[in-house]
VMD Tcl script that draws the C-alpha trace (Angstrom):
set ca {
  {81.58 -170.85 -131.54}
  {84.65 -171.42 -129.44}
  {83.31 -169.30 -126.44}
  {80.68 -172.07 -125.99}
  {83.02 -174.52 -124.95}
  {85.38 -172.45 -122.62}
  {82.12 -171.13 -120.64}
  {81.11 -174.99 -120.11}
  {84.31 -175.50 -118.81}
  {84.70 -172.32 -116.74}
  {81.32 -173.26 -115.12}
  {82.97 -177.07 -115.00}
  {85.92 -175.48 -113.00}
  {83.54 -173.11 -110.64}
  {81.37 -175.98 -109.42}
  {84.99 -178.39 -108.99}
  {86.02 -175.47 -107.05}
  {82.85 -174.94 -105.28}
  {82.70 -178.83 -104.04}
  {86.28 -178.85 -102.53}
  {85.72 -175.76 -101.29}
  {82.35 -177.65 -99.44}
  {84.49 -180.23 -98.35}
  {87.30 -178.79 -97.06}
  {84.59 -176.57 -95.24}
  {82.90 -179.84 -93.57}
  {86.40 -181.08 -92.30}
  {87.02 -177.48 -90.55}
  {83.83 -178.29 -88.87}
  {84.83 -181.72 -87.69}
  {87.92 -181.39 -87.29}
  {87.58 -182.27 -83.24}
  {85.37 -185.16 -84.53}
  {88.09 -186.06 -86.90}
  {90.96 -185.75 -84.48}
  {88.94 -188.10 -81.52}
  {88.43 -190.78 -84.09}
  {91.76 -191.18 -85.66}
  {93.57 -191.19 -81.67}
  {90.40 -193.92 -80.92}
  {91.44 -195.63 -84.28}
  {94.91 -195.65 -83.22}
  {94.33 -196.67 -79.33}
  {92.31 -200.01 -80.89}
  {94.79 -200.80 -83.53}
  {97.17 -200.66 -79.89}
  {95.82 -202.13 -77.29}
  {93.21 -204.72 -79.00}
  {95.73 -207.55 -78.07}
  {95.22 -206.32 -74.78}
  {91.79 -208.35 -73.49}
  {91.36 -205.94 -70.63}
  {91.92 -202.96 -72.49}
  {90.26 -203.97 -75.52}
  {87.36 -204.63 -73.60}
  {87.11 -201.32 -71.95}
  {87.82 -199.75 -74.55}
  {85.36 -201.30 -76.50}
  {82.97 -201.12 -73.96}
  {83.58 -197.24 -73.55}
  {82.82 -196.75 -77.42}
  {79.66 -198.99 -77.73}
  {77.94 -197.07 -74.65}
  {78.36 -193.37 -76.52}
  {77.57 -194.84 -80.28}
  {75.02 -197.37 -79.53}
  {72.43 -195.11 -77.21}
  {73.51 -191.92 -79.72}
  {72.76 -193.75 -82.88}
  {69.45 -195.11 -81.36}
  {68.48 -192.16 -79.44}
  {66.08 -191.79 -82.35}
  {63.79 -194.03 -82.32}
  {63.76 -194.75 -78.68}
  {64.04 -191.02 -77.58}
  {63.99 -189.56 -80.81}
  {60.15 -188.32 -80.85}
  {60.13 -187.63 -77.13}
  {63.67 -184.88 -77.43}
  {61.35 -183.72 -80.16}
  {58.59 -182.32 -78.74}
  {60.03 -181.84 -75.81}
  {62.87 -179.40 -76.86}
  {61.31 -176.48 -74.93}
  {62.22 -177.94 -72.12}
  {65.59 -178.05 -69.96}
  {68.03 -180.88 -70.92}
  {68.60 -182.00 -67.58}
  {65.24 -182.43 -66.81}
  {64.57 -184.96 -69.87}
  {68.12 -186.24 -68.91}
  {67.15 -187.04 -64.83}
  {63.45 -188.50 -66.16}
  {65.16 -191.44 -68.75}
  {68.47 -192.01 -66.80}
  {66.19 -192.93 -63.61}
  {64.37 -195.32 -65.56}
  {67.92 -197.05 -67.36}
  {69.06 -197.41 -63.51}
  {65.99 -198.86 -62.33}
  {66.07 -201.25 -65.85}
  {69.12 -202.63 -66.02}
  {69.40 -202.91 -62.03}
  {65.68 -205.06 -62.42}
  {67.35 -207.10 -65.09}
  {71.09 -207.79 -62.74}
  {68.80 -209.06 -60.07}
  {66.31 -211.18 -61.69}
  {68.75 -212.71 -63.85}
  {72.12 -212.78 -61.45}
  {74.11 -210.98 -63.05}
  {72.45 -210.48 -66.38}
  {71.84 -207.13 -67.69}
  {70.46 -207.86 -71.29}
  {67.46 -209.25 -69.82}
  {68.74 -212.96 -71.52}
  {69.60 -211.65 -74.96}
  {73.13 -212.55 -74.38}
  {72.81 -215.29 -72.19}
  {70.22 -217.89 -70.75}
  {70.05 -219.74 -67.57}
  {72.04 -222.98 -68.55}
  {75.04 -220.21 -69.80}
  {74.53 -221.02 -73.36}
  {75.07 -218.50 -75.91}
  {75.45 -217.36 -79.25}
  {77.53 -214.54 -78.21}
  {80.25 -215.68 -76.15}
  {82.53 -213.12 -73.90}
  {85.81 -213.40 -76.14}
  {88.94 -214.35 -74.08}
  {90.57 -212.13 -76.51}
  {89.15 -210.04 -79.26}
  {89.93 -208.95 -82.57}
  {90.57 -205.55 -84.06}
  {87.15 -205.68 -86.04}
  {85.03 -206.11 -82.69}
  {86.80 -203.26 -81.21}
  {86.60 -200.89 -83.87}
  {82.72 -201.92 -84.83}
  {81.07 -199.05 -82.43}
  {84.12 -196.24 -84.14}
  {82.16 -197.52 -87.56}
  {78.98 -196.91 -85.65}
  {79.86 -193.37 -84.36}
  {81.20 -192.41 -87.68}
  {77.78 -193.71 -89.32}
  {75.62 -192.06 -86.50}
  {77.75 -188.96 -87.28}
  {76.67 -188.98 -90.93}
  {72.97 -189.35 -89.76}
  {72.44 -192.55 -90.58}
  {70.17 -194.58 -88.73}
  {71.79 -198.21 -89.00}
  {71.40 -201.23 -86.19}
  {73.62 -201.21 -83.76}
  {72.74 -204.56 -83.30}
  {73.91 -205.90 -86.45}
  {76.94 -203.60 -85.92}
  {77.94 -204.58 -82.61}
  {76.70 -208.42 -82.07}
  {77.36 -209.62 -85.26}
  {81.12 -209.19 -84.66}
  {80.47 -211.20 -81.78}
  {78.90 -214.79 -83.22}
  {80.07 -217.69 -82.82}
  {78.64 -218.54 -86.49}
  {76.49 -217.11 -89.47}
  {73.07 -218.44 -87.49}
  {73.70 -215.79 -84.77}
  {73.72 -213.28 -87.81}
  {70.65 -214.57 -89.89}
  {68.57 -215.48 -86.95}
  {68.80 -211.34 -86.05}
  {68.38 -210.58 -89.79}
  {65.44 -212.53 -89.98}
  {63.27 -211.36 -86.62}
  {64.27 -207.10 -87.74}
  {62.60 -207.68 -91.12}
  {60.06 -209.31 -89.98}
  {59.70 -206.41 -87.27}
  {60.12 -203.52 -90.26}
  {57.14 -205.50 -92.06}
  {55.05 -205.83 -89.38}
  {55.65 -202.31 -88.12}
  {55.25 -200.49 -91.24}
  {51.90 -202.32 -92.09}
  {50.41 -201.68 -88.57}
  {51.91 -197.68 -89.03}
  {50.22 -197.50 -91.80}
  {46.89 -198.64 -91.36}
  {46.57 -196.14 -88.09}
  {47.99 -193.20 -89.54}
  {45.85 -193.91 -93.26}
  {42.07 -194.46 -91.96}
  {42.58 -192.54 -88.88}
  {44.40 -189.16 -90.52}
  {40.70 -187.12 -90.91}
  {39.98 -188.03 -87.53}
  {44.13 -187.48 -86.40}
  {44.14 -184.51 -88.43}
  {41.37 -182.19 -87.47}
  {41.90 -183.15 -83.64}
  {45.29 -182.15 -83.66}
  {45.07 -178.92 -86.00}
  {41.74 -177.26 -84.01}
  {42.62 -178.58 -80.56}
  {45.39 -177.11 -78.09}
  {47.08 -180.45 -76.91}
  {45.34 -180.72 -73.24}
  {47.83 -180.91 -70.14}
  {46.99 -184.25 -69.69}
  {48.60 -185.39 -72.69}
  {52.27 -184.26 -71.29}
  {51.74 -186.92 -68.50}
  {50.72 -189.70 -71.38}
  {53.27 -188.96 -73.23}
  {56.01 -189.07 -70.64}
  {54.29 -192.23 -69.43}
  {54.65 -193.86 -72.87}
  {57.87 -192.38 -73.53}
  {59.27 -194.21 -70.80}
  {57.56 -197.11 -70.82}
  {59.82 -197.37 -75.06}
  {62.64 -196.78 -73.08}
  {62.39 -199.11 -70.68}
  {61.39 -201.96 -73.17}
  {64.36 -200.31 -75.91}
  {66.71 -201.48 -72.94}
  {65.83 -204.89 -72.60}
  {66.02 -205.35 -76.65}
  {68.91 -203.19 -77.17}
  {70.77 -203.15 -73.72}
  {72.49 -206.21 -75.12}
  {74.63 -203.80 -77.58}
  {76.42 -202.34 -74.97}
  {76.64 -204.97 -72.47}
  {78.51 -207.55 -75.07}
  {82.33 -206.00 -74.77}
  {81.27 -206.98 -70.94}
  {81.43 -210.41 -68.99}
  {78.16 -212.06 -69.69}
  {77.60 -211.72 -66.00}
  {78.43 -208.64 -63.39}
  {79.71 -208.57 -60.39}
  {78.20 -205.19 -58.06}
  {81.69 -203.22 -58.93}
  {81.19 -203.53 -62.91}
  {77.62 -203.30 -62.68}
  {78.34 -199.83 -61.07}
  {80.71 -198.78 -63.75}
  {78.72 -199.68 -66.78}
  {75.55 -197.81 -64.94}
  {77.57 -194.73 -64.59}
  {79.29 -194.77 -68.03}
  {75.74 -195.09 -69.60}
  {74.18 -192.61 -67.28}
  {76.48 -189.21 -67.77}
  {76.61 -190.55 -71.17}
  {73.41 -189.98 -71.95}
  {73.77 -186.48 -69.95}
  {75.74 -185.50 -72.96}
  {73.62 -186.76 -75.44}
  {70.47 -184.67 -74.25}
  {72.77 -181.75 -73.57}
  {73.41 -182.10 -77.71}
  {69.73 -182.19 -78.09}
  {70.20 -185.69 -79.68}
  {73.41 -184.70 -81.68}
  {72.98 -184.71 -85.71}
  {71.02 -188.05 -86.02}
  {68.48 -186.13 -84.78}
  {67.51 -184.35 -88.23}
  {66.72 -188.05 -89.04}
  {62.75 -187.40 -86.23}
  {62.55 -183.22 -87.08}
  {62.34 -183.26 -91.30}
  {59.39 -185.78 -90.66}
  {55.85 -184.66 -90.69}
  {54.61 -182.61 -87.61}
  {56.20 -185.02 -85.03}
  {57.22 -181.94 -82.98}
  {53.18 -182.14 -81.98}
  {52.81 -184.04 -78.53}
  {50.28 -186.17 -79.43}
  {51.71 -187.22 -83.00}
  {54.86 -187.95 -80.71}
  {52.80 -190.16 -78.36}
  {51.14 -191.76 -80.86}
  {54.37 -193.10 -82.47}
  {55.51 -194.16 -79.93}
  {52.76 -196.15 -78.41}
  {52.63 -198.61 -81.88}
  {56.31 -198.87 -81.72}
  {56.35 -199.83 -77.45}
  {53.35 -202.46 -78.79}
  {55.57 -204.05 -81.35}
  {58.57 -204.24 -79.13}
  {56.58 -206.13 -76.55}
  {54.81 -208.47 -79.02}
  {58.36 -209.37 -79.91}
  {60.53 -209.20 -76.62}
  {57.81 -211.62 -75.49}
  {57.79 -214.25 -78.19}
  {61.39 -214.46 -78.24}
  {64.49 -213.85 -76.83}
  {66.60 -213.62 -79.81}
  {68.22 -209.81 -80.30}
  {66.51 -207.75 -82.79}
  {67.60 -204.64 -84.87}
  {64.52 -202.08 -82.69}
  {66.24 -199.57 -85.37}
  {64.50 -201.93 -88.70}
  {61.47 -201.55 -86.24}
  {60.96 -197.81 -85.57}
  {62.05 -197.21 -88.98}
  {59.01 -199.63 -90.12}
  {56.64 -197.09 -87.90}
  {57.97 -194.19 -89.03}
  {58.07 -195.32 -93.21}
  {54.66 -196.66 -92.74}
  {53.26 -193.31 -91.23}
  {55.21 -190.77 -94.18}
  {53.70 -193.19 -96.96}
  {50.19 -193.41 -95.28}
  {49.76 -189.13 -94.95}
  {51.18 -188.68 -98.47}
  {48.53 -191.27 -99.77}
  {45.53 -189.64 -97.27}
  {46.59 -185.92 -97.77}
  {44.25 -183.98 -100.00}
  {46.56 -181.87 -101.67}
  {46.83 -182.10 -105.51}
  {49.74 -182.98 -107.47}
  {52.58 -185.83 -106.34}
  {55.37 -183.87 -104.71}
  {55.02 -184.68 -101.40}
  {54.16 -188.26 -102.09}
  {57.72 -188.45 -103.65}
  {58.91 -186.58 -100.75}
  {57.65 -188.97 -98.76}
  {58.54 -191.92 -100.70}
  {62.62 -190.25 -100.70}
  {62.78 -189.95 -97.27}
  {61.48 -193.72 -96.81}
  {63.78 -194.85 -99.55}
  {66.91 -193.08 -97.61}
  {66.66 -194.39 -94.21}
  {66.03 -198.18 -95.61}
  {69.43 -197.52 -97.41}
  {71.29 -196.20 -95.31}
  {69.83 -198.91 -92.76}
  {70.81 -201.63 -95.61}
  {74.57 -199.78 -95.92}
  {75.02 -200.63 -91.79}
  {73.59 -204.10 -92.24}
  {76.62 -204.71 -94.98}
  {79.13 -203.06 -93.13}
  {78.03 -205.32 -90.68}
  {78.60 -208.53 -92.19}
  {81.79 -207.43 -93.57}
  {83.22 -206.94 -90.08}
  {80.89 -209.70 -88.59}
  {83.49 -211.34 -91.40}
  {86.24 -210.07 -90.77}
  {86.35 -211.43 -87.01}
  {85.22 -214.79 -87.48}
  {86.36 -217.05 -90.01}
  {83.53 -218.94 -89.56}
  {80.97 -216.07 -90.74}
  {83.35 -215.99 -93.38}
  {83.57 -219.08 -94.87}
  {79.73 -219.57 -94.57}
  {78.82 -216.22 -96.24}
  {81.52 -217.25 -99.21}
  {79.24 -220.84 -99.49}
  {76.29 -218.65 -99.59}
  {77.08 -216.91 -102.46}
  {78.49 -219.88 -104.13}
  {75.20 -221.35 -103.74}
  {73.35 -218.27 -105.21}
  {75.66 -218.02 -107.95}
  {75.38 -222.01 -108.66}
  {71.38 -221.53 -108.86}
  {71.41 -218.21 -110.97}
  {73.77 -219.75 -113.43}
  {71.22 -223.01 -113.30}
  {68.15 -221.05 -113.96}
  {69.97 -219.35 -117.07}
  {70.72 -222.31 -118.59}
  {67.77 -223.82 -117.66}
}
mol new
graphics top color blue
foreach p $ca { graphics top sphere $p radius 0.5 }
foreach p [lrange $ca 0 end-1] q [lrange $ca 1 end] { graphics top cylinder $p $q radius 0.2 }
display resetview
């Protein structure tokens, strides 16, 4: 009878052993990663007294983290099923059309690369330039690279511009047009891919994708990443003057440009697992098809408004909506990959969820304001659960 209990905790001490072994295994792996973030870490904890340096600094980090962490869902399904192809190639198409974006945007708007996100034409804003910034706003796009590292797809919009309101309204009023955009993107997802997978299905599966659909698909493709700029373009521009002169215009155009050179050269980097374990988007025409409801959506709402939105709550909305609405339509007996589905949906809106509160906490953290108002908040909840107890 005594063996009993030693074997359990043999088998205890093999799987202990096992895990740190996994661990210490992971930070082998990343121990570059590791050893550029802690010298970044250090450089803002440094120099983020610095205004100048802070805000190149900053600058420099939000240009890597916020087009690597969003690289899915704007480029996501396109470095998909187009990974037969050279990097460069896909690299020359979508840098060509961020030059010709945010160069449209400086000129129309003098000066203004976010396409008025940041800024309007009477210089009022919700997101001022700071004259000098905190160690939370510097360090928000290090958070983001860490999370983008860990493949989660969280908004760099909450993550960067958050840190950078003036008040908690320039936090809810983002909050409230994403999940509005999630809503509205997962129900339109879903009614597509759920009455039209027969039709969707039995095209794609006896039909060789035709030639022509490359040329669509490109089309659309950059078409998303064109409109992805003017919503999200606003991320990276914020550690920036609200307006450019030619000689910073130049340098955050180049930064961006052989940026993105390295992230197709990764192939999209790790976040990219977050597009490939979903359901044949490797297929041209699933790819295309994605992305042509999410470009509609972004329109619909760069048009009606030009408050910033999370596009990540968004493409995340279209992709949720699609996984649910071919595990409902499928055939195939039994519930396994209807719960497969349903995990997979389940993990992105957390880990989503996890940015937007790491996002408020620093959003905190640098403004007292945001602060104070989120500590009313919950007094207020608190006050009115207590009140419908007792009531």
């Amino acid at each position: 009878m005594a063996k009993a209990p030693k074997k359990r905790q043999q088998k205890t001490g093999l799987r202990q052993r096992a895990f740190y072994l996994d661990v210490l295994d992971a930070l082998t792996k990343e121990r570059t990663f590791l050893a550029i973030v802690l010298v970044t870490f250090l450089l803002a904890a440094a120099l983020y007294q610095d205004p100048k340096a802070a805000m190149w600094l900053g600058f420099m980090l939000a240009a890597y983290s916020a087009v690597a962490n969003d690289s899915i869902q704007s480029l996501g399904t396109f470095i998909e099923s187009n990974k037969h192809r050279k990097w460069w190639l896909l690299w020359l198409f979508t840098g060509g059309i961020f030059l010709v974006t945010i160069t449209a945007s400086w000129l129309i708007f003098k000066g203004d690369v976010t396409y008025q996100r940041l800024i309007n034409d009477a210089n009022e804003t919700k997101y001022p330039h700071p004259e000098e910034f905190s160690f939370f706003q510097v360090i928000a796009p290090l958070v983001l690279l860490i999370l983008t590292r860990l493949r989660m797809p969280v908004s760099t919009t909450f993550l960067l511009l958050s840190v950078f309101s003036v008040g908690s309204s320039g936090v809810t009023s983002i909050v409230g047009k994403s999940m509005s955009g999630y809503l509205l993107a997962f129900a339109l997802s879903f009614v597509i891919w759920y009455f039209g997978y027969e039709f969707i299905r039995k095209y794609f599966r006896q039909r060789k994708a035709h030639p022509s659909w490359m040329f669509i698909q490109w089309t659309i493709s950059g078409a998303l990443w064109s409109v992805w700029l003017m919503q999200d373009g606003a991320n990276i521009a914020v550690f920036l003057p609200r307006r450019l002169d030619l000689g910073m215009l130049l340098i955050f155009l180049s930064v961006i440009f052989f940026g993105m050179g390295i992230l197709f050269y990764l192939r999209g980097d790790k976040i990219q697992e977050v597009v490939s374990e979903k359901v044949r988007i490797s297929d041209v025409r699933a790819a295309t098809l994605i992305d042509f409801t999410y470009v509609l959506l972004l329109l619909y709402k760069l048009l009606i408004s030009t408050i910033p939105m999370s596009t990540t709550w968004v493409f995340l909305g279209v992709i949720g909506g699609r996984e649910i609405a071919i595990s409902l339509a499928r055939r195939k007996k039994g519930y396994k990959h209807r719960y497969k589905a349903l995990r997979l949906v389940a993990r992105d809106v957390l880990y989503a969820t996890i940015g937007l509160i790491i996002s408020v906490a620093l959003a905190s953290g640098a403004n007292p304001k945001i602060q104070t108002a989120l500590v009313q908040s919950f007094h207020d909840l608190w006050i009115g659960l207590l009140g419908l107890i007792s009531y």
